[in-house]
N, C-alpha and C positions, 0 to 999 in steps of 0.2 A: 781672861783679859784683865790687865790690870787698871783699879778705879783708885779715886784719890784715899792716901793715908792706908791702903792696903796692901803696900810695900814698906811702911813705916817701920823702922827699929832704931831707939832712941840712940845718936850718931857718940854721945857722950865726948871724953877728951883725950878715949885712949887712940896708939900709934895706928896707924893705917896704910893701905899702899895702895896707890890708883897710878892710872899712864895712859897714854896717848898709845894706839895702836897703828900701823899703816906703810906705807910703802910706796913712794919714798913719805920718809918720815921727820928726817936732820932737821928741817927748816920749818917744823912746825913750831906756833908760838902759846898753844896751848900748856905745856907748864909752867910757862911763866903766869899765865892768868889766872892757874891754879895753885901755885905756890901761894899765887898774892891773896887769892878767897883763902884758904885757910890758915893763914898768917893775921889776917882783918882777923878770922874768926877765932883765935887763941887755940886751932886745933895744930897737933903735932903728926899731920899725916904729910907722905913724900906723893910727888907725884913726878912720874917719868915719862919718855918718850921711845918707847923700843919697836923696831923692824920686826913686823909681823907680815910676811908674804902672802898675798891669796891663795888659798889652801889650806892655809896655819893655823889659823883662827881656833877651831874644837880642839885641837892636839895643844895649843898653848893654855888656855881657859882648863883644859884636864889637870894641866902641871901644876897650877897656882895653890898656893897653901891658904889657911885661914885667915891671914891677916891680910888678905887684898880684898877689898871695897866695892873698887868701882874701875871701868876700862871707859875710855873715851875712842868711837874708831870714825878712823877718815880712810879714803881711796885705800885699797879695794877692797874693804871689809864689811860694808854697810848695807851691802844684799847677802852677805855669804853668813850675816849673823843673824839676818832674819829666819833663813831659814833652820839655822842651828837652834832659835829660842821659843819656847812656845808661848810663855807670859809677854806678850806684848803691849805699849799702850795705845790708844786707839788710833794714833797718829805713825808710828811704825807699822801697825795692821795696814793701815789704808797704803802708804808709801811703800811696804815691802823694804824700808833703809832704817836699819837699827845705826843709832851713833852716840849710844849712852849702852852700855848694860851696867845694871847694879847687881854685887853678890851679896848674898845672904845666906847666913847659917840658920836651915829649917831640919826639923822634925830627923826628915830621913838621907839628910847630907847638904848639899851647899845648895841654893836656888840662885837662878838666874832671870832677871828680867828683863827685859829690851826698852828702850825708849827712842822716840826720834825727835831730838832737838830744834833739830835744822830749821824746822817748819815758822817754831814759834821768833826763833831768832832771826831770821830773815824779816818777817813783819814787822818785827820790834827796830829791826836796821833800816829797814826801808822807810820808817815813819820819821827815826830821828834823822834821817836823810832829807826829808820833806813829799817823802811820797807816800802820801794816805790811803792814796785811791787812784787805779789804773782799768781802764776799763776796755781796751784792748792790751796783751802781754805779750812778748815772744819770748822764747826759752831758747839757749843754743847747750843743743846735746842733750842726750836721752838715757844717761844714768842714773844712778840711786841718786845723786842730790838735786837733776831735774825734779822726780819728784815729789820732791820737799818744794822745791819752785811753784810747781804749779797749783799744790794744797795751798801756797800763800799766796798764789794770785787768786786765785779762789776767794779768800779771806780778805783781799782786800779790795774787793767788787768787781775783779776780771768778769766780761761778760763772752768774750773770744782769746782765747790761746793758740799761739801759730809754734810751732814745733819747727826748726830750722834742726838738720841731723845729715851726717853726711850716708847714715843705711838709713834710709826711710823704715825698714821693715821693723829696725830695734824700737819705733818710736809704739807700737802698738797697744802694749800696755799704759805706757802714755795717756794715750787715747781713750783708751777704757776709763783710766780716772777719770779724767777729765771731764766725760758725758756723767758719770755718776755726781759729778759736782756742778752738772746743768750747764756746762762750760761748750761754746761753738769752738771746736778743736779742728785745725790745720795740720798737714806733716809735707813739708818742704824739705829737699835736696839740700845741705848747705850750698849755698851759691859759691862759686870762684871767681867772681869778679862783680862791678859794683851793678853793669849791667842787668844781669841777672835778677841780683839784688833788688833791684828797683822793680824789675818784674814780676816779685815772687810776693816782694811786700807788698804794695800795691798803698803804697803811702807810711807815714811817720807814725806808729806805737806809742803809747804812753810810757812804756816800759822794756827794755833789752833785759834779762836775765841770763849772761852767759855761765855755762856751769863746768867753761873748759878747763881743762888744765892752765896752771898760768903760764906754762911754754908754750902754749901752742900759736901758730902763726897763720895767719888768716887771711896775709895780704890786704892791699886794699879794696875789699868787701863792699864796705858798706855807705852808699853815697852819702855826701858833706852834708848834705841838706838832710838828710834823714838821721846822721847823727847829731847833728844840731837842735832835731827838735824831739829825741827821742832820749829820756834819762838809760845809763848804762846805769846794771848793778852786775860788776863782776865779782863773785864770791871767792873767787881768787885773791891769794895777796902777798903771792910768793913767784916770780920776780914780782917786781911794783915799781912802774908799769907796766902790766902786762900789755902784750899788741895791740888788744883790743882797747885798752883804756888809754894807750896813748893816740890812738886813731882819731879817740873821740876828742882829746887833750887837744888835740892839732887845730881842730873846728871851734872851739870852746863849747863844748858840748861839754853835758852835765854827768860826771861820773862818778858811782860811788863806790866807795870799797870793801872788798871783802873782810876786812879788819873788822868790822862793826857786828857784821852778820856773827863770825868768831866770840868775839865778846859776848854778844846777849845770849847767842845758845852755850854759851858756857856757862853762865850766868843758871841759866834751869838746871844744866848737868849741876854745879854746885849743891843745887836744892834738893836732888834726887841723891847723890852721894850721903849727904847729911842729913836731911829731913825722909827720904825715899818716899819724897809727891814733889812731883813736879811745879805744884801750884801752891804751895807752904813756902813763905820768904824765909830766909834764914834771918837771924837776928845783924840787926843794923843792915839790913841790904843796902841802900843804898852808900853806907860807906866801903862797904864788899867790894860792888861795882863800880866804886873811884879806884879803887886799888888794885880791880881786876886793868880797867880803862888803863892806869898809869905804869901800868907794865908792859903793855903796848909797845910794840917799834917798829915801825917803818921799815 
């Protein structure tokens, strides 16, 4: 398992190659974020965005030569790399959602490590969002990046977790986290109308965490009055608005966006590509993360 500065190899200023991996992939805005950290940082590494199908992932990572760094992956590759890596760091171990691997040239050929960003990025989003502390959560959908969701509702003093999923039985593992993190864990039916909804909730959350895709369409779900006093964080942000944030938009309910969550876990990916520890800033961070910030678009 991997501990801090024990993936370290000094990042220096020679060329490098990293990329965004996933499926669909076009409209991701992650190397722009990356071009602009190692632009801030005077380093002369590319970083790209290529279509890698569910499946692909060990047959691609076989093919890459020396000079590739570091893979950043989103949908569907973020449980299919857990299982392909065995250095994990303890926040991948726990999630089972790798979304950083670092490569490295060892001993007896290339080494691989997994990291999971999501975790720390989402807390770090949700704070400059104005949400410190949530002490009931709902999560929508029971994928890898749910449970990056619910380690940070964890972290940010969840005392209950309700699981809204349209198979209740995928939410299981869920589940399991959740009691190992002391959490009173729910598994709810996604509702199909607001009826329901109000049934199932049984009053207003501190916190929505939807973890759907940004197409997907929901109908009108979720009563006025419970989006109004309930903050949305859709980590989506590809369309924008997505259904569910313009739902919320409609009530002037409080919604945050996925753009943010992006930024700060990319922000650690930075650190791990360059420094290989998650928790080592890179030099001038904070002007890194203006320039990761101002490459942003809507």
């Amino acid at each position: 398992m991997i501990t801090p500065n024990m993936a370290k190899t000094p990042a220096g200023s020679a060329s490098a190659r990293l990329a965004v991996l996933g499926s669909p992939i076009s409209h991701s805005q992650s190397p722009a974020l990356h071009r602009a950290a190692y632009a801030a940082l005077g380093l002369d590494w590319s970083y790209e965005a290529i279509e890698v199908a569910e499946g692909s992932l060990a047959g691609f990572i076989a093919g890459l030569g020396d000079e590739w760094r570091g893979l950043s992956l989103t949908m569907p590759l973020k449980t299919e790399a857990a299982t392909l890596i065995e250095d994990l760091d303890p926040l991948a171990a726990r999630t089972g959602a790798v979304n950083t691997v670092l490569l490295q040239p060892g001993a007896t050929g290339r080494t691989l490590s997994g990291f999971n960003t999501d975790v720390t990025g989402l807390v770090r989003a949700l704070a400059e969002g104005g949400v410190a502390t949530a002490r009931r959560v709902v999560i929508l959908g029971a994928g890898a990046t749910a449970s990056s969701a619910l380690l940070a509702a964890a972290e940010i003093g969840a005392e209950s977790v309700d699981i809204l999923v349209r198979t209740p039985r995928k939410a299981a593992p869920l589940v399991e986290l959740g009691h190992s993190q002391g959490l009173v864990m729910t598994v709810t039916e996604l509702p199909t109308d607001a009826a329901q909804a109000e049934a199932a909730l049984d009053g207003p959350a501190g916190l929505l965490i939807s973890t759907l895709p940004g197409g997907t369409q929901l109908g009108d779900v979720f009563p006025a009055t419970w989006r109004r006093e309930t903050v949305l964080f859709d980590v989506s942000y590809s369309p924008w608005p997505s259904a569910l944030a313009a739902a919320w938009q409609q009530v002037d309910g409080t919604v945050l966006n996925g753009l943010s969550m992006l930024l700060h876990q990319a922000l650690i990916q930075v650190r791990i590509f360059v420094n290989g520890d998650p928790f080592e800033a890179v030099e001038r961070e904070h002007e890194v993360l203006a320039a990761m910030r101002g490459a942003l678009s809507v």
